[in-house]
N, C-alpha and C positions, 0 to 999 in steps of 0.2 A: 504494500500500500504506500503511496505517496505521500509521504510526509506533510506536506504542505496542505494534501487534502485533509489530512487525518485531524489536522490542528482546526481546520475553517471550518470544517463539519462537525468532527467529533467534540471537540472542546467548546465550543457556541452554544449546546444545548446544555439548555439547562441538565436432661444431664451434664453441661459444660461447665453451669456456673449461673450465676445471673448477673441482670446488666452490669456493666462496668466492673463485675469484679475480677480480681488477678487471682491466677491460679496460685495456690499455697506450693511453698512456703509465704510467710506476708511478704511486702515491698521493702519493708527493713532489712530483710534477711538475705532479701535477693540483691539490694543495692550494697551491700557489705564487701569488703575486699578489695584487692589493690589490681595492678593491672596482672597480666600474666605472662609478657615478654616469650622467653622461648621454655619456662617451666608448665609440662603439662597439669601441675597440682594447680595451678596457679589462673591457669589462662581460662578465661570468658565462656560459663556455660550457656549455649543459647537455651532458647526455649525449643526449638526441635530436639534438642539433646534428653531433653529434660522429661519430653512424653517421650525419647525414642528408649530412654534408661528404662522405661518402666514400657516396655514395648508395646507402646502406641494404645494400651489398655483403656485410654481416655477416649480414647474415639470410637468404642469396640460399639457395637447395636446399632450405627448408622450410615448413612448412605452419606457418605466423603469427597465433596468436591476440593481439588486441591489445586490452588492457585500459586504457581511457582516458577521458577526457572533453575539453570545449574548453580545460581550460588545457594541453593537449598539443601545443603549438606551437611553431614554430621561428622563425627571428630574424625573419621576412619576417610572420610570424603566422599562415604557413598552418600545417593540422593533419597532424600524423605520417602519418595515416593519408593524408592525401589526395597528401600526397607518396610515401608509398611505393607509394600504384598508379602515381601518376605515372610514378615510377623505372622501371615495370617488372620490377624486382629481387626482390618480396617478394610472394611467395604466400599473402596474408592468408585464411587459413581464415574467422574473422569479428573481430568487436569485440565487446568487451562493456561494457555501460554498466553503472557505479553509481549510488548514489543520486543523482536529478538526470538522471541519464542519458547518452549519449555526446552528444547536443550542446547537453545543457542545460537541454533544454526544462521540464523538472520542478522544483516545489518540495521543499519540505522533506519529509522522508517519501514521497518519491512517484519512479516512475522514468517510464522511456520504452518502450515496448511493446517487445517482439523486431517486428522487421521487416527493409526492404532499405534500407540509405542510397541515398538518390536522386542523393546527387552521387556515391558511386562505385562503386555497385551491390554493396556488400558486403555480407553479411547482420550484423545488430546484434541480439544477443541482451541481453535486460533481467535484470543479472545482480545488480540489487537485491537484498539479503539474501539471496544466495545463500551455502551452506556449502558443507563440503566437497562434501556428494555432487550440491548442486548443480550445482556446477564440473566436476566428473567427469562427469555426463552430457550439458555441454554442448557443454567438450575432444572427448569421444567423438563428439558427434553431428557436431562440427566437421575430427571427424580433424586437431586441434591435436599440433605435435609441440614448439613452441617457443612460450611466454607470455611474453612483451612487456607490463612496466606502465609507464604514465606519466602521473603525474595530480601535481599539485600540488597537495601540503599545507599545511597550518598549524600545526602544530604539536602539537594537544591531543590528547591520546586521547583523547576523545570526537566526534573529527570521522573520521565514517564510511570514507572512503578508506581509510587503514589495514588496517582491520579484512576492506575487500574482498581487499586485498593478503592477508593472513592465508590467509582462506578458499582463494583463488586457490593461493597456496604448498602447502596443504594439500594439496591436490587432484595439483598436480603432484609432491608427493614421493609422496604413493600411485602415480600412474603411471608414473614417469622422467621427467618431460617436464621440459625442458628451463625458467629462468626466466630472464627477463633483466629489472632494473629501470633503467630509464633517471633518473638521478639528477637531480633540481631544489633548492632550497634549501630550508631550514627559515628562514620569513621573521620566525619571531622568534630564531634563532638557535639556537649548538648547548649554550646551556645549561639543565640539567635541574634541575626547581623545583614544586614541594608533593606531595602524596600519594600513596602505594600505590592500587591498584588492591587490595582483597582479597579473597580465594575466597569465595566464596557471593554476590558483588556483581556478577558478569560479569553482558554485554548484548550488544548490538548493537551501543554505543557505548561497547565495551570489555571484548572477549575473552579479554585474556592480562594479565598481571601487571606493567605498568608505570604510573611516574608520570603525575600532571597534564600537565607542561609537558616533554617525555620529551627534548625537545634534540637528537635525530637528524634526516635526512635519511630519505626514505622506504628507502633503499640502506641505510645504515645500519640501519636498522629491520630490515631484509629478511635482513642478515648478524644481529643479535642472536632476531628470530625463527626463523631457519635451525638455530640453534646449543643456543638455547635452551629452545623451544617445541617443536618439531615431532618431535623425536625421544619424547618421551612422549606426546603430541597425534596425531601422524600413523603413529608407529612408525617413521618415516622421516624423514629429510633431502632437502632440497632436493639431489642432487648434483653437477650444474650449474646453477649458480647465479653469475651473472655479473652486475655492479653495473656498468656504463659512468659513469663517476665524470665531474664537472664539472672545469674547469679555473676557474682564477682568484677560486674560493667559499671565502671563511673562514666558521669558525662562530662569531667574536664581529661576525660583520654584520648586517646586517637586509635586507627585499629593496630597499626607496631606496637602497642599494649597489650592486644587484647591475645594473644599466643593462638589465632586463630588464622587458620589459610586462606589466603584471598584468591577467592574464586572471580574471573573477569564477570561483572552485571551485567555486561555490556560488549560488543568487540571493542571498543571506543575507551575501555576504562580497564587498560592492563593491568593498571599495578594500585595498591594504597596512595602512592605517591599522588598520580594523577585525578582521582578521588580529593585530594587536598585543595589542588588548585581549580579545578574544575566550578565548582562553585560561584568563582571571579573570573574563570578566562571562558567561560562558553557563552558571555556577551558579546565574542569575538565570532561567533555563529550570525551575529545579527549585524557584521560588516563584510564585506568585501573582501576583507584579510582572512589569510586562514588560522583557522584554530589548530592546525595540527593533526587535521587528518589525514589520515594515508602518508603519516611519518612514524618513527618507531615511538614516539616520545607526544600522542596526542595529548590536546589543552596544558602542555608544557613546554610545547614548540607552538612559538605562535610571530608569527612573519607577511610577508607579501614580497612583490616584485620590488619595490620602491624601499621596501626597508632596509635599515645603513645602521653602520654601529654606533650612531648618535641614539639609537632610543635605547638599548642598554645604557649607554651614558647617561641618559638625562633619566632614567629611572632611579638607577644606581644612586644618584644625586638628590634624588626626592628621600632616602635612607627610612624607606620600608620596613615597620619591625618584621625580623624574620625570616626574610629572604633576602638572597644577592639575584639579578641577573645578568647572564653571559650572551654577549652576543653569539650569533645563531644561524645557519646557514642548514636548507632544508629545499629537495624537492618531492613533495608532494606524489602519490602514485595515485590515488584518486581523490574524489572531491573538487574542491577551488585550486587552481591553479598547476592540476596535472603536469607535470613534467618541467615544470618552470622555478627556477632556483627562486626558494621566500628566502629573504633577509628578516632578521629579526632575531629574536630572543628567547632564550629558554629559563625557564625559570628553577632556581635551587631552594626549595626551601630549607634553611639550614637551623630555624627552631620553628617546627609545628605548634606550640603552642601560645607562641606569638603572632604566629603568620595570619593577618588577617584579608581572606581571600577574598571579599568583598570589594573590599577598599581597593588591593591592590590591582582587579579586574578593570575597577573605575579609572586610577591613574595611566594604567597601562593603554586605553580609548582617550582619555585624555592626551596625553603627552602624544600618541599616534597621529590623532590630528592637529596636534601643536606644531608639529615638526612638521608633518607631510599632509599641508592643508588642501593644495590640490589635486594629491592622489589618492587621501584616505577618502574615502564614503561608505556608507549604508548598504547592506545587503539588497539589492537589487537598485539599486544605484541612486535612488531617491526616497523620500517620505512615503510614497505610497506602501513600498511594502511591507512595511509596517513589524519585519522580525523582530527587530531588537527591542521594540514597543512589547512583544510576548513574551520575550526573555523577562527586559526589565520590570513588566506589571504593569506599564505607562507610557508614555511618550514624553515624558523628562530628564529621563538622561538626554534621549537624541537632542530635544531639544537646546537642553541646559551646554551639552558639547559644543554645539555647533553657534552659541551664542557667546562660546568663550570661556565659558564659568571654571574656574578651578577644580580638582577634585574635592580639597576640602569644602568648597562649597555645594558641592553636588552631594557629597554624605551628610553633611549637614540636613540638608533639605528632606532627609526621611527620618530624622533621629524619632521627631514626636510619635511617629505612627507605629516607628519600631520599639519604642517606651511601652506604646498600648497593646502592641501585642505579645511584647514579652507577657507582661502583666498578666495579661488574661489566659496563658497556656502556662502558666505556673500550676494551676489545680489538678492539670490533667498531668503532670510529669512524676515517675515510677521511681527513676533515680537521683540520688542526692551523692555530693562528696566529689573530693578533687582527685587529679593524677596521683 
């Protein structure tokens, strides 16, 4: 599916537990402990781990839709799904793939056909941009009683997972059906950082009204969209709605804490690294220059034809906590700019927990068209098309850029809205305590 169409169509429209509770042990018990580096006593129990120790017994008398892809794995690196046929415990109705697909196969914009997984005979429905009433007929044609998510995220709103979760929740508070999110980490952590999303801006890469860098966990996510959303949106609430929370996961960590393997979400998101910065440089989606795709090092290589070793200089010079950048030299093998040498820069972040990817997204559009005023532009070359308006939530970055504004004047300009909604997703948040 076309990308473009996915975002103008799809994102324009509008026994577990009961509601809102977490599965035992309490939330105190689960947010306890330190990170877990390369000690396996140590390191980040998810919540698939945690029904798969006690062999998926939680799930047993129901018909199991399960909503996933390959980072859906357990400490051994098999996948949820393959374990719970194993188990023989869990009556999986089907799977549903997101963008990408359930085991990956797909790039960017693109999914995995419905079919039969061959390794465990389940049927896998292609649940790409799917809304609510897609979800509804698929629940139904699956005779789904109980939806299972588990996908690792990264943190931005504009990275599609989420938004399937939405849809998916949607769907089951129209029905009754039951949700359960199996909790992973947010691998840039649980703090929340630049802009509103605002009404008449929604997409496909971001349906509901929160921040850039939103600082939740997908659980947590699932409790502020339960609470929040869904009761105007759906006319209904999730009413069981069950989060199986991690053990041993703070939200001032990062995932190089949590002693867990990182499985790519994405083709587009190799490493933890690239998870870091991605956040702030996939604004660069919404210009002309490339983000770094179809180089080894995407939204960490970020360039164009016209780019020179003055914009590492004049970043370098802004003294960004937490990173250095090098200049950068990159040709492309697909995407923007196919086989044409980008100049430009890569980014190191040399402390994660300073590194604020937001901001340094913002300077990095800044300073590009400070320097190269008549070659930088906008994703399809003018105002009209409006990308970098869905990245950002608005039309004030473009704006605020291209009238000159500084960065620090351009973060400034969403501090207030990012006050109020820190503020209000505090009640829904599972974890407490620092790295």
């Amino acid at each position: 599916m076309d990308r473009r169409r996915f975002i103008a169509s799809a994102g324009l429209t509008a026994g577990l537990g009961a509601a809102g509770a977490v599965a035992a042990p309490s939330v105190a018990f689960a947010a306890r402990g330190g990170s877990g580096g390369d000690d396996p006593a140590r390191a980040v129990l998810t919540g698939a781990q945690r029904l798969a120790d006690d062999d998926w017994t939680a799930l047993s008398g129901h018909r199991v839709g399960v909503i996933s892809n390959p980072t859906g794995i357990l400490r051994d690196a098999s996948h949820i799904v393959d374990s719970m046929v194993a188990s023989g415990n869990v009556d999986i109705a089907g799977v549903f793939g997101p963008e990408h697909g359930f085991r990956g196969s797909a790039q960017a914009g693109e999914a995995e056909e419905t079919t039969i997984d061959p390794r465990t005979g389940v049927t896998v429905y292609d649940a790409y941009g799917a809304q609510e009433a897609g979800f509804m007929r698929m629940f139904a044609q699956a005779h789904v009683e109980v939806v299972v998510f588990d996908i690792q995220d990264v943190g931005a709103r504009f990275y599609t997972y989420i938004w399937t979760m939405w849809s998916a929740m949607r769907a089951a508070a129209r029905m009754g059906l039951k949700f359960v999110v199996l909790d992973r980490p947010n691998p840039v952590g649980g703090t929340a950082a630049g802009p509103m999303l605002f009404p008449g801006f929604e997409s496909g890469i971001g349906q509901r009204y929160i921040v850039q860098q939103h600082g939740m966990t997908v659980g947590e996510l699932a409790r502020f969209f339960n609470a929040e959303f869904l009761p105007d949106d759906a006319g209904a609430t999730v009413e069981d709605l069950e989060i199986v929370t991690m053990r041993r996961w703070r939200p001032g960590s990062r995932y190089a804490d949590t002693g867990l393997p990182w499985v790519l979400p994405s083709p587009n998101m190799p490493t933890p690294d690239t998870a870091q910065v991605y956040v702030g440089t996939c604004l660069f989606e919404g210009t002309a220059a490339s983000e770094g795709r179809g180089s080894t090092r995407p939204f960490e290589l970020i360039g164009a034809p016209y780019g020179t070793y003055h914009w590492s200089d004049a970043l370098n010079e802004a003294g960004l906590p937490g990173v250095d950048f090098r200049e950068a030299y990159f040709v492309p093998t697909f995407s923007k700019h196919v086989g044409k040498v980008c100049g430009g820069v890569q980014l190191h972040v040399t402390d994660p927990y300073e590194f604020e990817p937001v901001r340094t997204g913002v300077e990095m559009v800044v300073a590009a068209k400070r320097l190269y005023p008549e070659a930088f532009s906008w994703r399809g070359g003018g105002t009209s098309d409006g990308f970098i308006h869905l990245l950002h939530g608005s039309d004030r970055l473009r704006i605020m850029v291209d009238a000159g504004a500084s960065a620090d004047e351009i973060v400034a300009s969403w501090q207030d809205e990012l006050a109020e909604f820190d503020q209000r997703r505090q009640q829904y948040l599972l974890y407490r305590g620092r790295r």
